[in-house]
C-alpha positions in Angstrom: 0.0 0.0 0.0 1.6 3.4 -0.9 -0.8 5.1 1.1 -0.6 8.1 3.3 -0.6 6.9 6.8 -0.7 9.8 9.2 -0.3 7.7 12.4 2.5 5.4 13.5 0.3 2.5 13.4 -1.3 1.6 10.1 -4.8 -0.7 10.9 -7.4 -1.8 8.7 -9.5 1.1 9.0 -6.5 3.4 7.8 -6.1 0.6 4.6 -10.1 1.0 4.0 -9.9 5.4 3.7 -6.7 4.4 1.5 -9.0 2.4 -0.9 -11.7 4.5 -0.9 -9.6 7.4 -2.5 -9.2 8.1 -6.4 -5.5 7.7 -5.6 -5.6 4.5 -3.5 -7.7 2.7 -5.6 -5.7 3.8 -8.7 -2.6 3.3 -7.2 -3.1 -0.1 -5.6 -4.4 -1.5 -9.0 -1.2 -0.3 -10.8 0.8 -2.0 -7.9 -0.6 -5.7 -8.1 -0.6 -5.5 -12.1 3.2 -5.0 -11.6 3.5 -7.7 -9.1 1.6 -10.6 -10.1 3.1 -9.4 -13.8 6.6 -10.5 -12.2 5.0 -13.3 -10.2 4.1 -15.1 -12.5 1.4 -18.2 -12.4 0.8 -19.0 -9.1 -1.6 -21.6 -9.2 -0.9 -24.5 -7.0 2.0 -22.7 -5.4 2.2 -22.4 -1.9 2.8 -18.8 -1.2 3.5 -16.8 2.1 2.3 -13.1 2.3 4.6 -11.8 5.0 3.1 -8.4 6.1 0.0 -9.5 4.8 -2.1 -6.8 6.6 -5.8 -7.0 5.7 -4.5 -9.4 3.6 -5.9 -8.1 0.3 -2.8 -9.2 -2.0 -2.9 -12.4 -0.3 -6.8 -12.9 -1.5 -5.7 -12.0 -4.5 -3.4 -15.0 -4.8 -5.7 -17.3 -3.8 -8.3 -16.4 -6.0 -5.7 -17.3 -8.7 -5.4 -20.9 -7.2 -2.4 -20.3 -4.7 -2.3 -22.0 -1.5 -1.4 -18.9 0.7 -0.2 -18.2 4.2 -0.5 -14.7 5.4 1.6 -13.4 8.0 1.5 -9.9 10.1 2.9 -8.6 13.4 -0.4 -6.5 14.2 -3.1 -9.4 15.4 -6.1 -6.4 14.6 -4.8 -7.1 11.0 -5.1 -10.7 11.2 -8.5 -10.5 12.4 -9.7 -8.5 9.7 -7.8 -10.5 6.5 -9.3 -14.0 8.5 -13.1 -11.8 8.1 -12.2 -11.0 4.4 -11.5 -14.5 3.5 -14.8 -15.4 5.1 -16.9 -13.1 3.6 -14.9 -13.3 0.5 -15.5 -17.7 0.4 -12.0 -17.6 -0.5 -9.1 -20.3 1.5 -6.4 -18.7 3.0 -4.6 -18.9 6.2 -3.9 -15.9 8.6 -1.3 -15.8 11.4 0.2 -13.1 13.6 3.9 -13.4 13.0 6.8 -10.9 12.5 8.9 -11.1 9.5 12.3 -11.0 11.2 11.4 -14.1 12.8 8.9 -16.0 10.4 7.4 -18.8 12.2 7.7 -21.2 10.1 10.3 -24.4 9.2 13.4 -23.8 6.7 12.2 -24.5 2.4 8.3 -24.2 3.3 7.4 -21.8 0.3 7.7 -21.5 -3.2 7.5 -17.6 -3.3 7.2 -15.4 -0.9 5.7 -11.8 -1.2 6.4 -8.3 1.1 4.8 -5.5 -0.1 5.5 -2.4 1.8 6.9 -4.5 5.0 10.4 -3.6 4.9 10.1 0.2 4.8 8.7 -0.2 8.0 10.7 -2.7 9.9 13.8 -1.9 12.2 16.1 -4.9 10.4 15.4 -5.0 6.6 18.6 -7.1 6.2 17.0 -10.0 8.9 13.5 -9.3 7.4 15.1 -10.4 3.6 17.2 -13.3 5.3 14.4 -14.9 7.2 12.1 -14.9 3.8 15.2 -16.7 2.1 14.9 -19.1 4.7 11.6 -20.4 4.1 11.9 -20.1 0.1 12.4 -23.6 -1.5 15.1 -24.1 -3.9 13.8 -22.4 -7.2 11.2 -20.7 -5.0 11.0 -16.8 -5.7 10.8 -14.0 -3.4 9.1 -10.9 -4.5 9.2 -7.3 -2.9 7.4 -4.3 -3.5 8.6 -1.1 -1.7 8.3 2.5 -1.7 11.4 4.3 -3.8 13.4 6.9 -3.2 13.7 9.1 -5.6 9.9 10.0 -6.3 7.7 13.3 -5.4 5.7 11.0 -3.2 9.3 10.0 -1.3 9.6 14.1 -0.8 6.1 14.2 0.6 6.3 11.7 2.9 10.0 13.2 4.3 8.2 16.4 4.8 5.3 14.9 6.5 8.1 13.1 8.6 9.7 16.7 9.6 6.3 17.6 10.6 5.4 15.1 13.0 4.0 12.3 11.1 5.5 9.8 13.2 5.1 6.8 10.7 7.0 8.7 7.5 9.6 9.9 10.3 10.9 6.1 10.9 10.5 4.9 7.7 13.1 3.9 4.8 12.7 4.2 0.9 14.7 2.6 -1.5 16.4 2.9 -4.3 16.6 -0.4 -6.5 20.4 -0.5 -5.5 19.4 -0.7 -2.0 17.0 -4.1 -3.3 19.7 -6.0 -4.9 22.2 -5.4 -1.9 19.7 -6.9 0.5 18.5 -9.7 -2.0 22.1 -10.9 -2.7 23.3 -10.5 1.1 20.5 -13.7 1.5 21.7 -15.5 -1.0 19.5 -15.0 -3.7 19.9 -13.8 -7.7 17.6 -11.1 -8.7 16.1 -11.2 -11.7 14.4 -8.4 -12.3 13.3 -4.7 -10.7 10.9 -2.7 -11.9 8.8 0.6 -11.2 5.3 2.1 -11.0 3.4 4.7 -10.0 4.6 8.3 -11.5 2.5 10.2 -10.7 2.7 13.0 -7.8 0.2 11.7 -4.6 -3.3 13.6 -5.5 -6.4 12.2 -6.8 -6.2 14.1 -10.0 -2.5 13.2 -11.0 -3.7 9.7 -10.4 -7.2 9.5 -12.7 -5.1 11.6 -15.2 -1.4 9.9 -15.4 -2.6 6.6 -14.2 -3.9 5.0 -17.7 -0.2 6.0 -18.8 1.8 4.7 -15.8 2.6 1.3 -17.4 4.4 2.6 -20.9 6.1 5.4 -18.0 7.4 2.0 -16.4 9.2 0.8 -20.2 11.3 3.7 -19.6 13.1 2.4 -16.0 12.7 3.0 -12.2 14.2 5.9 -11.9 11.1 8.5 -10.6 8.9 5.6 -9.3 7.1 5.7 -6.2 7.1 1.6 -6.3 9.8 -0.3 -6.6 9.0 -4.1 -7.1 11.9 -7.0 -7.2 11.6 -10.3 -8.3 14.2 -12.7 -7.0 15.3 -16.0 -7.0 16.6 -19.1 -4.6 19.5 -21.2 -5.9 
């Protein structure tokens, strides 16, 4: 979620205003089309959301066949993915977990999604190693972060200066910053890609939005959303 949190704590009801905006619904579209574009087919697959929060993405999978597991550290998050799959009819399971310390045995997965987890987390380095650990030989892990260099990066830095407690701990990357931590765990990136260029408001969204995928053709550089696809050995 590229969102504009104004809190420390995101919860579901923050994620729900998100979605409800021209620029959240908008944005959040252009985000999974990038990321189950570098996915691939996941039918089948067993797949761990970790960071999962109201577990949207990871509905998303399942509907598309995976066998998903979703992890967050914030149980109210848990509750309310667990009462979207229900009301949804969709399969998935939903545990409270934190991704520096996935509770789950070595090779378990065969990809393993984070979007917008490791801006947020104290130890991206352990966060990256821990999904390694679970990915099965083959197995892909795919991240989606918020990137440096974009006007929304600048916004949220300002918003950070001025008290917004959330923006003021978090970390944006640049797709350097991606590979480093992909290939300190051990795993061969394949490919990183961006979205979203657009500056955050409703109207840059409904009017550079249908555009944002041929913007993408031309590199990372600018985007608000990074996304990496990486692979296990």
């Amino acid at each position: 979620m590229s969102g504009e949190p104004q809190a420390s704590r995101i919860g579901p009801a923050l994620y729900r205003a998100w979605r409800a905006s021209a620029r959240g619904r908008i944005t959040e579209e252009i985000e999974q089309r990038l990321l189950l574009g570098l996915l691939g087919k996941v039918a089948g697959r067993a797949v761990l959301d970790a960071g999962c929060g109201d577990g949207t993405f990871a509905l998303e999978l399942a509907r598309l066949g995976a066998t998903v597991t979703g992890t967050d550290a914030d149980a109210e998050m848990i509750a309310a993915a667990r009462d979207a799959a229900t009301t949804a009819g969709l399969t998935a399971r939903f545990e409270v977990g934190k991704i520096e310390s996935l509770p789950f045995p070595d090779r378990s997965f065969d990809a393993v999604v984070a979007v917008t987890v490791l801006c947020l987390v104290p130890d991206a380095s352990r966060a990256v190693a821990e999904m390694a650990r679970v990915l099965r030989p083959g197995g892909v892990l795919l991240v989606g972060e918020l990137g440096r260099w974009s006007l929304w990066a600048g916004w949220r830095r300002l918003k950070g200066l001025f008290g917004a407690e959330l923006w003021r701990h978090s970390r944006f990357f640049a797709p350097a910053d991606l590979r480093a931590l992909a290939r300190a765990a051990g795993l061969g990136v394949e490919r990183i890609a961006g979205a979203v260029y657009y500056p955050p408001a409703d109207w840059a969204a409904r009017l550079i939005g249908p555009w944002d995928e041929r913007l993408s053709a031309l590199g990372a550089p600018g985007a608000a959303f990074l996304a990496m696809k990486a692979v296990k050995d």
